[in-house]
C-alpha positions in Angstrom: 119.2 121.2 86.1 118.0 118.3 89.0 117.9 120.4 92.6 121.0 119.5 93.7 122.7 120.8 90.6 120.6 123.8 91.1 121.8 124.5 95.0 125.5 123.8 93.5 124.8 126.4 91.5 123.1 128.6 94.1 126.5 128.2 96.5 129.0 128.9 93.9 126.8 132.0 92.9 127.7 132.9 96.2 131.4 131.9 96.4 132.2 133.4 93.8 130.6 137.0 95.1 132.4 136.4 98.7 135.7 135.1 97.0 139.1 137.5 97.5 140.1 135.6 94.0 138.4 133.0 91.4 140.8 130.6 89.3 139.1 129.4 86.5 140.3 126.0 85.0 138.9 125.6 81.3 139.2 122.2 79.2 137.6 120.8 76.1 134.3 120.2 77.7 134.1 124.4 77.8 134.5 125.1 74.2 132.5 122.1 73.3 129.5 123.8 75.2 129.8 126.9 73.3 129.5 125.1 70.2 133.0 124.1 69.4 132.9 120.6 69.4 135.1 117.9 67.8 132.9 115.3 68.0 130.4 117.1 66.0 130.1 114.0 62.5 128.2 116.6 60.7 130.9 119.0 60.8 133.3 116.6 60.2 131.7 115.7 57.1 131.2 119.2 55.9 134.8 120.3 56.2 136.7 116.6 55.9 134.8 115.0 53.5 137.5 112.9 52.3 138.3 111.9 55.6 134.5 110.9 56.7 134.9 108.8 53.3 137.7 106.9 54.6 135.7 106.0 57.7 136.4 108.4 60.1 133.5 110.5 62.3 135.3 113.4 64.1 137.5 115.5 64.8 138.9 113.8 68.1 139.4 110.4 66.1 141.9 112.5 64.5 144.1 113.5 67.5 147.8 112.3 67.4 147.2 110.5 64.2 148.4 113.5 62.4 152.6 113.1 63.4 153.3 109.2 63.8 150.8 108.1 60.6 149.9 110.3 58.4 152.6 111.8 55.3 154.0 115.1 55.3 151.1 115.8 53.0 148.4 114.6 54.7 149.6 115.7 57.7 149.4 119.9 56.4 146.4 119.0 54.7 144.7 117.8 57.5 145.9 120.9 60.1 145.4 123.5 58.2 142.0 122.6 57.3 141.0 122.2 61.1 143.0 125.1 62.4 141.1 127.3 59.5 137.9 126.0 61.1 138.5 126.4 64.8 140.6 129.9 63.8 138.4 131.5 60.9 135.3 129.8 60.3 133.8 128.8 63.8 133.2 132.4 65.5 133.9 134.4 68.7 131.6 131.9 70.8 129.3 134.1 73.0 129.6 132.1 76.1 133.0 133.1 76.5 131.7 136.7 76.4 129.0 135.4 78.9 131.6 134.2 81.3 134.0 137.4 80.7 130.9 139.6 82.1 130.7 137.1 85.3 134.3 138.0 86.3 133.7 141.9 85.8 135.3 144.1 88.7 136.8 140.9 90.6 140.8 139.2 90.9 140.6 136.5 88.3 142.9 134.3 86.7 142.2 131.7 84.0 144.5 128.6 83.0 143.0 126.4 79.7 144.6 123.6 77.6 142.6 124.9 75.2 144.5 125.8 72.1 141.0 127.4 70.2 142.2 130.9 71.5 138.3 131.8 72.4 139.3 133.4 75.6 141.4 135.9 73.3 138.8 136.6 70.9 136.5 137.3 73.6 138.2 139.6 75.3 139.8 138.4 78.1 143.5 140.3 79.0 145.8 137.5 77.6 147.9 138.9 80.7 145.1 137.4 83.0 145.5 133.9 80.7 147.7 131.0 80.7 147.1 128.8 77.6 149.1 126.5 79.0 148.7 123.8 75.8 149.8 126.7 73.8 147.7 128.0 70.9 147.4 127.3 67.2 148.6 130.6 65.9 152.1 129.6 66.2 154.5 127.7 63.9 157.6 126.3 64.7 161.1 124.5 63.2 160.6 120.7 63.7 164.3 120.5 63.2 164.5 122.9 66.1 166.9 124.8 64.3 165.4 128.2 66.2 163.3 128.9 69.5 161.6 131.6 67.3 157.9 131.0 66.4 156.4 132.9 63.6 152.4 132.7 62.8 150.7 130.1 61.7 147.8 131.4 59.6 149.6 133.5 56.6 151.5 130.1 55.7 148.3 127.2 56.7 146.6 129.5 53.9 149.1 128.8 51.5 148.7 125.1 52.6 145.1 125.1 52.2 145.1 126.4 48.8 147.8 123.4 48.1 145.6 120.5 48.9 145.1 118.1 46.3 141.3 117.0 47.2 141.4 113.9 45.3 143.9 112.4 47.4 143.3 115.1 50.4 147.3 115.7 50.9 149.2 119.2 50.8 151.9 119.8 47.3 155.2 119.9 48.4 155.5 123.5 47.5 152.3 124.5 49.9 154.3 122.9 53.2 155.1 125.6 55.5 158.5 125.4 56.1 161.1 126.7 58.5 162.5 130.5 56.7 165.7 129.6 58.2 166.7 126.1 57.8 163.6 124.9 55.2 162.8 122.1 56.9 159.4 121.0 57.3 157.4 123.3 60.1 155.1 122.5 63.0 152.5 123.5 65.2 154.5 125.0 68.3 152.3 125.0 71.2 154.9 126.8 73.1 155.1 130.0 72.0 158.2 131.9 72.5 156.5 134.0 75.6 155.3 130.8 76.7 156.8 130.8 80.1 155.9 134.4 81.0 152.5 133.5 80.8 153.7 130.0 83.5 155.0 132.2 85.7 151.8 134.9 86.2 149.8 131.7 86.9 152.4 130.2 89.2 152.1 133.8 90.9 148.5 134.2 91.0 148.4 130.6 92.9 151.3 131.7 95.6 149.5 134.6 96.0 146.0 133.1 97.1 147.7 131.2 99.8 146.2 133.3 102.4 143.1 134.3 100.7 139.3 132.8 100.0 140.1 131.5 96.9 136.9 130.4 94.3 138.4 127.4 91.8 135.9 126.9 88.9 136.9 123.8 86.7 135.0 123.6 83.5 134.6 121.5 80.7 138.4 119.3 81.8 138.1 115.5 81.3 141.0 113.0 81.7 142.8 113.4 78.5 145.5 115.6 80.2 144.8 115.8 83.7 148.2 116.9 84.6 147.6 120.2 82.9 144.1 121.1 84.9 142.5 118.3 86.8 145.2 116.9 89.2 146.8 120.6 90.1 143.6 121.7 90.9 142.6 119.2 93.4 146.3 120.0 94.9 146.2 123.9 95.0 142.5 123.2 96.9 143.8 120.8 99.7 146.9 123.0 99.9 145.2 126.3 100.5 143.0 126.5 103.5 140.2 129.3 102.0 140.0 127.3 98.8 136.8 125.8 97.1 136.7 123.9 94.0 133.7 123.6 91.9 134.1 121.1 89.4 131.6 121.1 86.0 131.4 118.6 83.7 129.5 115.9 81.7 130.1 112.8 80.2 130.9 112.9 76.4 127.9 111.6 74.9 128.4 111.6 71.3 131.7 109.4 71.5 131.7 106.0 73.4 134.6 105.3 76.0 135.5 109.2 76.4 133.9 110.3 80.0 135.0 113.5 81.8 132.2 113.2 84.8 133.2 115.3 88.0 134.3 113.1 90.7 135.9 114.6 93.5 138.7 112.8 95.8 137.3 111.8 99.0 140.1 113.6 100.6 138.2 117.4 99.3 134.9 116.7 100.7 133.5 119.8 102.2 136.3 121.6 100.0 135.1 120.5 96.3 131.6 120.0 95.1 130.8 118.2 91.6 128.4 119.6 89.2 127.5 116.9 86.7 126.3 119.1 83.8 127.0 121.5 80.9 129.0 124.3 81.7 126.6 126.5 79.4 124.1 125.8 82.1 125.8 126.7 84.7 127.5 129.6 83.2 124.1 131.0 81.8 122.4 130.7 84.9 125.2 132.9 86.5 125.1 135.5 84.5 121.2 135.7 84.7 121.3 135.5 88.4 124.4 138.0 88.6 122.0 140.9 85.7 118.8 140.3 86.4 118.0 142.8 84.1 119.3 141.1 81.1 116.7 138.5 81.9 
């Protein structure tokens, strides 16, 4: 870390200790510093190989490709092969056990648009969690013939084991399917408790109104800003005790994809930008916070 990224640190060390409550806001940017990265080629050549052959490099190049131009086939192949990795084959990723040990003993509350579920399999209460992308451990109708969701993994097995590698699409018998209607499933990133888990966040914020409130936003870029980036810069004008500390860095690995931390001019004194990894910052936390441990 440069000084001034080190005194950041130093003062939300310290906000964070003084804080009544701490709002965490986790994007892409967090997972990817624990090692969970969809930009990653080498990955992407281990577990799409027929994909890397057709000229494709990661994971993100994949993103929204998979409904509007890929077939039904390709399109099961193709999920079920990344959910199995983020789901099964990438592991509980010990930063998030890092940063679960930070909030020890305080009022914490986290909102992510990460659908990985590493804040689950870390730990965390769910009921102190609001994935607010959803998850990928949910399958839905995409007929909408039912609000019910049903798990994803028994049936993206089945799929997996129904990919033709040759052509790298799913049989028709290995599409998960809707039980009730049989027409073609879906990821459903709204699970059915889905707005349970909106309204303890919408809670948690109405009830910091009158506290010292500690926003850390980690790892969230400008892919969906509605979801983290632009809410929090609201709830930190809006509440007179709040401070937002906003880590991030610039995508490297994939040209034209930037998630630096600028801060609006209208939060100055209120926000502070921390232009680097969030394992840094985390790490350094936690060895400040247990000196022991060092």
């Amino acid at each position: 870390m440069t000084t001034q990224q080190l005194e950041l640190t130093e003062k939300l060390f310290n906000e964070i200790n003084s804080a009544d409550r701490i709002l965490i806001g986790a994007g892409a940017g967090l997972s990817a510093s624990a090692g969970l990265s969809y930009l990653n080629e080498e990955v992407f050549k281990k577990y799409f190989p027929e994909m890397h052959a057709l000229g494709y490099h990661y994971q993100y190049e994949l993103v929204g490709m998979s409904d509007d131009d890929w077939s039904l086939g390709r399109k099961w192949a193709y999920w079920s092969t990344h959910i199995n990795y983020v789901r099964n084959i990438f592991p509980s990723a010990e930063l998030y056990h890092t940063l679960l040990s930070l909030l020890e003993g305080k009022d914490w509350f986290v909102v992510t648009s990460n659908a990985d579920r590493q804040f689950m399999r870390a730990g965390f209460p769910m009921e102190r969690v609001f994935e607010f992308q959803g998850s990928y451990d949910n399958l839905g109708c995409s007929k909408r013939c039912t609000r019910e969701t049903w798990l994803s993994l028994p049936p993206l097995a089945r799929a997996r084991e129904g990919i033709d590698r040759e052509t790298f699409e799913c049989v028709p018998d290995a599409i998960p399917r809707c039980p009730y209607c049989g027409e073609p499933a879906e990821v459903c990133f709204r699970p059915s408790n889905y707005k349970e888990g909106q309204q303890r966040y919408i809670d948690f914020v109405e009830g910091s109104e009158r506290k010292k409130l500690c926003m850390i936003e980690m790892g969230v870029g400008f892919n969906t800003p509605g979801v983290i980036r632009w809410p929090f810069e609201r709830i930190c004008y809006a509440i007179p005790g709040a401070k937002l500390f906003r880590i991030n860095k610039g995508y490297e690995e994939y040209v034209n994809h930037e998630g630096y931390p600028q801060i609006p001019k209208e939060l100055d004194g209120k926000a502070f930008s921390l232009n680097c990894d969030c394992a840094e910052v985390i790490n350094y936390l936690f060895d400040k916070q247990y000196p022991a441990n060092v």
